[in-house]
C-alpha positions as CSV (number, residue, x, y, z in Angstrom):
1,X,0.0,0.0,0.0
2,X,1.1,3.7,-0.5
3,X,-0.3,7.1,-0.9
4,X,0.4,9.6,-3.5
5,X,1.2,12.7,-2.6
6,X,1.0,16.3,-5.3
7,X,3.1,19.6,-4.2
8,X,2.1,22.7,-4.7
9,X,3.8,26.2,-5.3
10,X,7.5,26.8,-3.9
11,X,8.4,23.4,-5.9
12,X,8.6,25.0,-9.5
13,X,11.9,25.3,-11.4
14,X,12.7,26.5,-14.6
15,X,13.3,23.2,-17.0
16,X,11.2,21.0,-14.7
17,X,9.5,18.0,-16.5
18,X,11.6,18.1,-19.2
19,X,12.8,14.4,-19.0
20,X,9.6,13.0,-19.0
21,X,8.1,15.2,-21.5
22,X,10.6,14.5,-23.8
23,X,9.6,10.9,-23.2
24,X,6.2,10.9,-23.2
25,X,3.8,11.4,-26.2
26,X,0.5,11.5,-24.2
27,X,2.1,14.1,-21.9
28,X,3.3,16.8,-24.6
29,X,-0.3,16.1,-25.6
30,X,-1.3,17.3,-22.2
31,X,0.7,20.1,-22.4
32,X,-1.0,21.1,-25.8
33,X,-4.5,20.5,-24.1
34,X,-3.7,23.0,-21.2
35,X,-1.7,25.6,-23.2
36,X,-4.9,25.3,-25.3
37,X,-7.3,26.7,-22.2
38,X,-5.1,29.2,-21.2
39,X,-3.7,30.8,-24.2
40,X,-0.3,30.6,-24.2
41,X,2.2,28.2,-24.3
42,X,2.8,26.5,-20.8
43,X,5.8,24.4,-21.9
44,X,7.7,27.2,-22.7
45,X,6.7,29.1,-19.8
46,X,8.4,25.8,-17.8
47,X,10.9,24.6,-19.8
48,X,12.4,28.1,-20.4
49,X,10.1,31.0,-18.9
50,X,11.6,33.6,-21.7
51,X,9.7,36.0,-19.7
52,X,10.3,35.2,-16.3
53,X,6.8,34.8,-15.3
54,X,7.2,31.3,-13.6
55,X,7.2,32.5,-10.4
56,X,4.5,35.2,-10.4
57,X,0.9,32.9,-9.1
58,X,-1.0,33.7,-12.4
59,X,1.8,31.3,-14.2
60,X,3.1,29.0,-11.4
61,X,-0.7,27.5,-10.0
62,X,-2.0,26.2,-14.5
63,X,2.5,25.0,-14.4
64,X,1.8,23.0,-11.2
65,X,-1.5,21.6,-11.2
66,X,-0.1,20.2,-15.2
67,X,3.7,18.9,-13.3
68,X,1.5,16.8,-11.4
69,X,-1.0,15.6,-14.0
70,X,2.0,14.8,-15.9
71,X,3.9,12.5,-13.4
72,X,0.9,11.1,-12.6
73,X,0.2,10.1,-16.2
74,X,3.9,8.8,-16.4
75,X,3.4,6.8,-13.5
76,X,0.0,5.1,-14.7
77,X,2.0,4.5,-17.8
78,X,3.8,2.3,-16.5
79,X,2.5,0.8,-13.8
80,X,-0.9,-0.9,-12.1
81,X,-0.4,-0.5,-8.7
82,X,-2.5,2.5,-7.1
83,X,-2.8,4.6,-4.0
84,X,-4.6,3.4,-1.0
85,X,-5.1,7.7,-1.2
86,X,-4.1,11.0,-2.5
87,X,-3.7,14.5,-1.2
88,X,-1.9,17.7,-2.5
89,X,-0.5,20.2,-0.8
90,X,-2.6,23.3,-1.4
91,X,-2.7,23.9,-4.9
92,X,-1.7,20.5,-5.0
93,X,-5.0,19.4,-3.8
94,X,-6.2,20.7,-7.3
95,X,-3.6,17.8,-9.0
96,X,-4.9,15.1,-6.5
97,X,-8.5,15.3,-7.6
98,X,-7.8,15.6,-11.5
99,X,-5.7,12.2,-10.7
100,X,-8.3,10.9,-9.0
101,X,-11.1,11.3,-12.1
102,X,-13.3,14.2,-9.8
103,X,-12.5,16.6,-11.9
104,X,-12.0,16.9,-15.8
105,X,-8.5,18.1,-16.7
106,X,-9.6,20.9,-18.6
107,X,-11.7,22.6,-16.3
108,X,-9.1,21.6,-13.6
109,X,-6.6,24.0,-15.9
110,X,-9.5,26.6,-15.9
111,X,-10.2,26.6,-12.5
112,X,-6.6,27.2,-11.2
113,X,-6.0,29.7,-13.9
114,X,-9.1,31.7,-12.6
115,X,-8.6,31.0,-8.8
116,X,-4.6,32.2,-9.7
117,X,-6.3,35.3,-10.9
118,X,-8.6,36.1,-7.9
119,X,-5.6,35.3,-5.6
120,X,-3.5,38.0,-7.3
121,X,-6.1,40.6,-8.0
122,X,-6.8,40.5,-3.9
123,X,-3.8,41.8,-2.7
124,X,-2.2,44.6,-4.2
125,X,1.1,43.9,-5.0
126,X,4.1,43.6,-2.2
127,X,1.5,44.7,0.3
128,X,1.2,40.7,1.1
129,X,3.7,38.2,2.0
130,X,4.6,34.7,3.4
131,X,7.5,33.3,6.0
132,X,8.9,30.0,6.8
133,X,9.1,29.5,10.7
134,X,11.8,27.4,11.2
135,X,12.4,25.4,14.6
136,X,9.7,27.2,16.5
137,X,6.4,24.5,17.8
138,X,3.4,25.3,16.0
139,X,1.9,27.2,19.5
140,X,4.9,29.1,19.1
141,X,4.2,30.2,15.4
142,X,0.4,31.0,16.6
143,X,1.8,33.0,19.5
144,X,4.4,35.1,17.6
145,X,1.7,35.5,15.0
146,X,-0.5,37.3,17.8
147,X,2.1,39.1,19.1
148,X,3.0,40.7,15.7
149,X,0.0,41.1,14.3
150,X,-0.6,44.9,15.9
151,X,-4.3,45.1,14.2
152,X,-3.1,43.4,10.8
153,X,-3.7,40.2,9.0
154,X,-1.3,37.5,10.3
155,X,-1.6,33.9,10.7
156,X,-0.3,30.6,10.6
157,X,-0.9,28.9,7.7
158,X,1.0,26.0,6.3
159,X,1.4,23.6,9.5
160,X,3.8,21.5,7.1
161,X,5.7,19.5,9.4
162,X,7.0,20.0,13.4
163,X,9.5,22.6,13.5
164,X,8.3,23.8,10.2
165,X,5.2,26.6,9.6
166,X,4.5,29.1,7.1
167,X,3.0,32.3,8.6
168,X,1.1,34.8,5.8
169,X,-1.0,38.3,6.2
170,X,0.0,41.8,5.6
171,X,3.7,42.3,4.6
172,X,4.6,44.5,7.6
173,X,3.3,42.3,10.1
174,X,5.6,39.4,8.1
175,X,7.9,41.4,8.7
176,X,7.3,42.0,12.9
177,X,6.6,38.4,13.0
178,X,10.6,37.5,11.5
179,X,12.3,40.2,13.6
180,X,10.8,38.4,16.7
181,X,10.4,35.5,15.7
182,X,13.5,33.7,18.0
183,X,11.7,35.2,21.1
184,X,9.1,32.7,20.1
185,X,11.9,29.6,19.6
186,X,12.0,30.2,16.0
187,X,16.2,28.9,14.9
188,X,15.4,30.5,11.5
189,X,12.8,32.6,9.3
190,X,12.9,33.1,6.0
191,X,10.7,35.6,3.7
192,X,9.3,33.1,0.6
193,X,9.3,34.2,-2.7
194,X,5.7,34.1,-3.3
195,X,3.6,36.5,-5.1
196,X,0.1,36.6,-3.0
197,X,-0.6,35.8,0.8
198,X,-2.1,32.3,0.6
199,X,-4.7,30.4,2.9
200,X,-5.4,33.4,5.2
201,X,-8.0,36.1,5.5
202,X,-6.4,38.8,2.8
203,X,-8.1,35.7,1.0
204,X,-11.5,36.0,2.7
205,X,-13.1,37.5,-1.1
206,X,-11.0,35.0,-3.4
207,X,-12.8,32.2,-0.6
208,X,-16.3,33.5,-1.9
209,X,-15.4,34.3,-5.9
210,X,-13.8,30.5,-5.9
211,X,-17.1,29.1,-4.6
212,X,-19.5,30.6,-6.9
213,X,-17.4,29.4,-9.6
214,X,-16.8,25.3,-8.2
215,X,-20.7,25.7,-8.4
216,X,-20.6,26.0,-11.7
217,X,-18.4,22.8,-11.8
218,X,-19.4,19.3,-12.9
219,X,-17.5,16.6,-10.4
220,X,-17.2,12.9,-11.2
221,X,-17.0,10.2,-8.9
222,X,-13.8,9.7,-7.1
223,X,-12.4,6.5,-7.8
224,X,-9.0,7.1,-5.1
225,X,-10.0,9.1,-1.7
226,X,-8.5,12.7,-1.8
227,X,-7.6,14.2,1.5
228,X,-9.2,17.8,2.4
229,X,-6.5,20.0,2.9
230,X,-8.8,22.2,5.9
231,X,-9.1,19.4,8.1
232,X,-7.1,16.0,7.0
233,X,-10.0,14.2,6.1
234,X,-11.9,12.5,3.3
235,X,-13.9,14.0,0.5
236,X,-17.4,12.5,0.9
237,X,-19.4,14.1,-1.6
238,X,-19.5,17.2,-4.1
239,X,-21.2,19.7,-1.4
240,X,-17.8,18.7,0.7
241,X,-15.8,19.1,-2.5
242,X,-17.0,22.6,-3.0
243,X,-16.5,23.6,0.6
244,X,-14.0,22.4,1.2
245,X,-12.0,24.0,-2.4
246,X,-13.6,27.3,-1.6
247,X,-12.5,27.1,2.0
248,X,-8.6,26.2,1.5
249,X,-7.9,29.3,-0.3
250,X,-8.5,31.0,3.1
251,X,-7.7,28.5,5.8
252,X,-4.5,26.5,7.2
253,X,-3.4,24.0,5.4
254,X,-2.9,21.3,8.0
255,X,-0.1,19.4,6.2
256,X,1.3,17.4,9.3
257,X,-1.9,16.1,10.3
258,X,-2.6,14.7,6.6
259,X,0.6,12.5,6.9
260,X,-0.4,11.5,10.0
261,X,-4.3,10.3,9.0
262,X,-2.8,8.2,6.3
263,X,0.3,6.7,8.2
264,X,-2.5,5.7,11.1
265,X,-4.0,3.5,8.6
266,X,-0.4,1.8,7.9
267,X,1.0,3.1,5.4
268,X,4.6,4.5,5.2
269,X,4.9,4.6,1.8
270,X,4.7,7.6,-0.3
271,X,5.2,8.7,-4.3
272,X,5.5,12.7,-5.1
273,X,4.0,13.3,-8.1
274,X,5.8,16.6,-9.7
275,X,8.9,18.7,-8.9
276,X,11.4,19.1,-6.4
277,X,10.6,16.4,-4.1
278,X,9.5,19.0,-1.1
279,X,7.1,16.9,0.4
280,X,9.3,13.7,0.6
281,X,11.6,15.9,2.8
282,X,8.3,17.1,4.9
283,X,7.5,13.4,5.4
284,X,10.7,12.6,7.1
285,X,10.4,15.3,9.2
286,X,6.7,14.2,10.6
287,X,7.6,10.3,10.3
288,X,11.3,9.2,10.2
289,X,9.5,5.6,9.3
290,X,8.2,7.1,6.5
291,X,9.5,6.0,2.5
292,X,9.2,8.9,0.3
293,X,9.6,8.7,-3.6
294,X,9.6,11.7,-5.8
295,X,8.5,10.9,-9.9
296,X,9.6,14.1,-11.4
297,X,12.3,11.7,-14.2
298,X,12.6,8.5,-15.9
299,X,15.3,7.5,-14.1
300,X,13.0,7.6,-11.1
301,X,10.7,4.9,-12.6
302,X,13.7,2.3,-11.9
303,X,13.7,3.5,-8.1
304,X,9.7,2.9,-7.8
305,X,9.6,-0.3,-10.3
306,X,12.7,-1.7,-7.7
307,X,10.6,-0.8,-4.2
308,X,7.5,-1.5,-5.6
309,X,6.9,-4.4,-8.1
């Protein structure tokens, strides 16, 4: 048994995919079917970014939600097995359900590329921001978020492993919140390089706008359980589907207590479907017991064929 896992933004790279696009028919297709719906030419954007847009949320959210299609269709390529369960780390969430057949890939594309677009238009730009909390507990990332907050937005957001939480709100609170954060056990913080303030209440609009348009949305049955992001548990129906999407744009992701659900049920181990191989380094920080693959190449097909056939 194993789980398969999706990352989200902070995993894109400039040239990422390249290998198994290169050796993959049916996912240069997949690239033509999304740059299709969104108008310009994503493999480009990801294999060279010419303009140096890879990074800004508009670009990165349609370029991660296809990485992960894309691995996913190399994986099922190749091989039979399937996860006991899926779940994607925010955006990632959006990869999970395409791979599990509850959404249609197309309107998956249009629905990120739409949801990128609120995100961006709700924040003016650098008036937002994000920080990695490194080394503090997650109290302690709550607390220092009170403590800097002085009337602002400021949270914590990404509980992504123990020792590890993203805070996110109004850039000058960010700001308060790193310049005390080792009064609040913090070893390290570190400004991302993110272009909107996810999963916290600068999002509060973008939470509304997003769930007028999943309404709009034709779901499919799932045919692999996807995790919620908002509370670590299973999607049940499309009324929790809707929620639950409209809902994590605005709302912690609980990342730590995802692992945790699906390790309680036994299994320890994991595939990452996409780039960079984040959330295999995550794992072994909430489950040294854990095994973590990453399918981002082809040489990583020998590595899963080995440990799991």
């Amino acid at each position: 048994m194993f789980a398969a896992i999706f990352p989200g933004q902070g995993s894109q790279s400039v040239g990422m995919m390249e290998d198994l696009y290169q050796s993959s028919s049916k996912i240069r297709e997949l690239y033509k079917t999304a740059s299709s719906v969104l108008d310009y030419d994503l493999w480009e954007l990801t294999v060279s970014d010419p303009s140096k847009k890879l990074n800004d949320t508009v670009y990165t959210q349609p370029a991660m939600l296809v990485a992960g299609v894309a691995s996913w269709e190399s994986y099922t390529s190749r091989f039979d097995l399937l996860p006991k369960y899926m779940a994607g780390h925010s955006l990632g969430e959006y990869s999970a359900l395409v791979c599990s057949g509850v959404i249609n890939f197309t309107d998956a594309v249009k629905i990120v590329q739409t949801r990128a677009k609120f995100m961006a238009d709700a924040v003016p730009s650098n008036l937002g921001a994000m920080a990695a909390i490194i080394g503090s507990t997650d109290k302690g990332a709550i607390d220092l978020c009170d403590f800097a907050r002085d009337n602002e937005v400021l949270s914590a957001v990404n509980f992504n492993a123990p020792g590890q939480v993203v805070i996110a709100g109004n850039k000058s609170a960010v700001e308060r919140a790193i310049d005390n954060s080792r009064e609040f056990g913090a070893k390290r913080a570190i400004m991302l390089n993110v272009s909107v303030p996810s999963h916290c209440k600068l999002m509060d609009e973008v939470s509304i706008k997003l769930k007028n348009l999943l309404s709009t949305i034709h779901f499919n049955q799932f045919t692999i359980p996807v995790i919620k992001n908002i509370d670590a548990r299973v999607y049940n129906d499309t009324a929790e589907l809707i929620e639950g999407l409209s809902a994590q744009v605005k709302e912690p992701v609980q990342w730590t207590e995802t692992i945790k659900f699906i390790t309680n049920t036994g299994i320890k181990k994991f595939i990452e479907y996409g780039p960079g191989g984040i959330l295999c380094g995550l794992n072994k920080r909430i489950d040294r017991s854990i095994n973590s693959f990453k399918l981002d190449s082809i040489d990583a097909h020998e590595l899963i064929n080995d440990e799991f056939t």
